[in-house]
N, C-alpha and C positions, 0 to 999 in steps of 0.2 A: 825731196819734198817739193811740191808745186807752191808758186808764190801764193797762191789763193788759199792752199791748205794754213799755210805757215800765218796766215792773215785771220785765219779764224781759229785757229788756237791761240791767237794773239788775244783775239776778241774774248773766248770762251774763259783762260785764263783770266783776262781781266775783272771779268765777270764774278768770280769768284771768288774773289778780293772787295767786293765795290760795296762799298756803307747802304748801299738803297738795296731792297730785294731785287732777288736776279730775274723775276718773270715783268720787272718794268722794264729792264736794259735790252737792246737787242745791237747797240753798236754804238761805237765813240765818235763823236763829230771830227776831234781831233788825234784822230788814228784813219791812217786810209794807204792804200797802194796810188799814190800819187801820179806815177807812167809806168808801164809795162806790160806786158802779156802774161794776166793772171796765170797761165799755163806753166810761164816758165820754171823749169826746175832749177832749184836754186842748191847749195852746197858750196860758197867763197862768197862772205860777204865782207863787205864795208860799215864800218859804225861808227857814227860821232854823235855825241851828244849835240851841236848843230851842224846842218850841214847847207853848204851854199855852192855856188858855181863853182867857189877855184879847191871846194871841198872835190864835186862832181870831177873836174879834171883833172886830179890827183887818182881818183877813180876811175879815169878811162886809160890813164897810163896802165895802173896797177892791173887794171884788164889785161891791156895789150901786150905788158910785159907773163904775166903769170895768172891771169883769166880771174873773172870776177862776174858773180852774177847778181848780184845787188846791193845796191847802196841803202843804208836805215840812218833815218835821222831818229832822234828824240825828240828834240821839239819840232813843231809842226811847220810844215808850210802848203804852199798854194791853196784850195778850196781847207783844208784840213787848220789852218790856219786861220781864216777868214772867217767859219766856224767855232773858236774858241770860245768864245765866249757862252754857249750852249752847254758846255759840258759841264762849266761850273753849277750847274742845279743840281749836282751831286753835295753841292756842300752845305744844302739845306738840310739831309739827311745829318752831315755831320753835326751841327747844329743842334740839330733834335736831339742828338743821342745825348749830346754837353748839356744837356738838361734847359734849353731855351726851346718857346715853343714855336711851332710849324708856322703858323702865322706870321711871327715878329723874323721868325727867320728867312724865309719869301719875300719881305719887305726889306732886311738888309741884302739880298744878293739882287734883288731885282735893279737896287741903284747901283749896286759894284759891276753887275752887269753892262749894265748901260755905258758905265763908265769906259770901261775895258773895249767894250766894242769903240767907242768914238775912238779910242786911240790904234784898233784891230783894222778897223776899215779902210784908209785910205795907205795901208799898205802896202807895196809893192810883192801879193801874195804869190805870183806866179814867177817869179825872178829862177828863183833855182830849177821850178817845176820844167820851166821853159828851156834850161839850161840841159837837164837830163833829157828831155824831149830831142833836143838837138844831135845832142852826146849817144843816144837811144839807148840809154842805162836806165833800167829796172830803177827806180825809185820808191822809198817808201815811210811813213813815222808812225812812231806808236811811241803815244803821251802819256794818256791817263791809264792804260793799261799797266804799263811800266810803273807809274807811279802811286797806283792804289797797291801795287807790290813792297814796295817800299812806304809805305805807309802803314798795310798789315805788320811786317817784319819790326819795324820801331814799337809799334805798339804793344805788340806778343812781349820780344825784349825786354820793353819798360814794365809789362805786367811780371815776369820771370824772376830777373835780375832785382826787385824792386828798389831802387837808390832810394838814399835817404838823404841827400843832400846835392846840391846841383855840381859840385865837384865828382859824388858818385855816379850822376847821370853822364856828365861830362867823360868820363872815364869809360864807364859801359860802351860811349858812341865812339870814342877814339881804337877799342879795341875791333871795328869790324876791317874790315882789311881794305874796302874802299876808301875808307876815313884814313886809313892808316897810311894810303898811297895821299890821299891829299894834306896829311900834316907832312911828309916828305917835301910837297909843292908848297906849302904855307897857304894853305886852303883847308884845312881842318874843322872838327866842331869849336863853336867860340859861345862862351857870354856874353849874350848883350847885355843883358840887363838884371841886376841880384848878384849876391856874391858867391861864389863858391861856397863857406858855410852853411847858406841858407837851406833853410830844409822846402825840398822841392812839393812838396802835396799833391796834389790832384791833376796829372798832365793832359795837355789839349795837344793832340799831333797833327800837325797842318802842315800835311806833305802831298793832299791831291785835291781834287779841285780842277785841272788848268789854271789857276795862278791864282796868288793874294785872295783872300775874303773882304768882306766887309771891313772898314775902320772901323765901324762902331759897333762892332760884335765884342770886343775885350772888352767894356766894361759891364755887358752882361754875362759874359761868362768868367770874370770875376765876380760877380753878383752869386753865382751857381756855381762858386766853391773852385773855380780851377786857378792854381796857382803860379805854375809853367807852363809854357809855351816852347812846344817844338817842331821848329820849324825849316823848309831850305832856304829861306830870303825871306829878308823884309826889307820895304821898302824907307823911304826917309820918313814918307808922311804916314805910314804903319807903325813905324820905331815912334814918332810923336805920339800917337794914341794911346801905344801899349804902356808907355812912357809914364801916361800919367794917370793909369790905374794902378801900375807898381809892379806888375806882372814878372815871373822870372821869365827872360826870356835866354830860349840857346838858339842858335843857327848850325845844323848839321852840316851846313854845306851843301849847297846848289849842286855842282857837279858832282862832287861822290855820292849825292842822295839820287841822283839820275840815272849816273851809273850803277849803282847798288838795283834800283829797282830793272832796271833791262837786264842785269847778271841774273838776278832771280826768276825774272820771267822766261831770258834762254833758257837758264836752268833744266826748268821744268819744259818744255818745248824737246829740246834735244833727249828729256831722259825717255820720255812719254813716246817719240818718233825713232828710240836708241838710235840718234844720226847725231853726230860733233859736226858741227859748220866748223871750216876755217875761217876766221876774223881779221880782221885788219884793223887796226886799234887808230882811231883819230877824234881830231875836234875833243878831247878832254875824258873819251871814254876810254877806260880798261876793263877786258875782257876777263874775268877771275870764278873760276869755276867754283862750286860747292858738291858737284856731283863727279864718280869717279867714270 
């Protein structure tokens, strides 16, 4: 498969996953082939949940020793990076759906926004881009794709399974097999906040985006009936907000919910092109098939 192919069924799948209609989306700011020649055929790649310089030359070895045609990050960098902050107007859609209306909800992302960028900008976005540049290794990330996959999949689950208490929901996230590699690391699903008892009601999944929402979206969507919160991170000053509406909240976990979302989106990639990539498993991702 050519990198260019493999980049727009990245896109296409993502697509079809994504909370907004699919005839407004035509590409993710924070997904891009970062350096390479879209041409290349690819078949051995590299994947980490992040990936940086001295990620890069662990990849040029792994080349040189037994060949490699591209390196994938998850989270984003260079231009794709500097970008982030754009992709979140996906989670005004989410939003809407939580039963808060289009309006109020345009006015919480449009300050998280802002926010986000002040702290996006004066980044050093082209560090790694620069590095694979140098290295002249195929680079590339796919964010929000990978992660409206994983976001679909918790949601389906939680409708399926339907728990009835944040111990059952706890339980249902611990049996998926990425979750289940990171309670081995002590990185598991956790409660923040409610007891296990508690009966979980009406769940908010905030697992895409490119990162965090509004602070001050939980106490309208406690207002509109939701009573748990599931989510891969929260922040100090997110944990204060949720904090003090009462909210149940759980944390799936940051890296198994990343990796979960890139396993699902290979998934489907490999099965739809019948081609298995070789993997090289780094920076926090494992590679765990669902398809024979």
């Amino acid at each position: 498969m050519k990198l260019s192919e493999f980049y727009k069924q990245v896109v296409s799948f993502g697509i079809e996953h994504d909370p907004r209609k699919r005839r407004a989306i035509k590409s993710y700011e924070d997904t891009a082939i970062l350096y390479g020649n879209p041409d290349t055929e690819i078949s051995r790649v590299m994947i980490g949940i992040d990936i940086d310089v001295a990620e890069l030359l662990l990849a040029d070895q792994i080349r040189k020793e037994e060949g490699l045609d591209l390196v994938i990050s998850h989270h984003p960098e260079g231009v794709a990076y500097a970008c982030l902050p754009q992709v979140m107007r996906l989670q005004i859609d989410i939003l809407v759906k939580a039963g808060i209306s289009r309006r109020v909800a345009e006015q919480l992302l449009q300050e998280r926004m802002r926010e986000v960028e002040r702290k996006v900008l004066p980044a050093n976005h082209m560090r790694a881009v620069d590095a694979a540049r140098l290295l002249d290794l195929p680079f590339m990330c796919v964010h929000t794709p990978a992660d409206n996959h994983v976001s679909y999949f918790i949601q389906k689950l939680i409708a399926t399974k339907r728990p009835h208490t944040i111990q059952d929901l706890i339980d249902i996230l611990r049996e998926i097999p990425e979750d289940k590699e990171a309670e081995r690391n002590g990185s598991g699903p956790r409660i923040f906040l409610g007891s296990p008892h508690r009966p979980v009601g009406k769940v908010f999944v905030e697992m895409t985006g490119g990162t965090e929402g509004s602070r001050e979206a939980y106490d309208k969507l406690n207002k509109r009936g939701i009573r748990t919160i599931v989510a891969m991170h929260l922040s100090e000053e997110h944990f204060k907000k949720v904090n003090d509406v009462s909210l149940n909240v759980i944390i799936a976990g940051h890296i198994s919910s990343d990796t979960l979302g890139l396993n699902l989106l290979l998934d489907r990639i490999e099965k739809k092109n019948s081609q298995r990539f070789t993997v090289y498993n780094c920076s926090g991702f494992r590679r765990i098939r669902r398809i024979d």
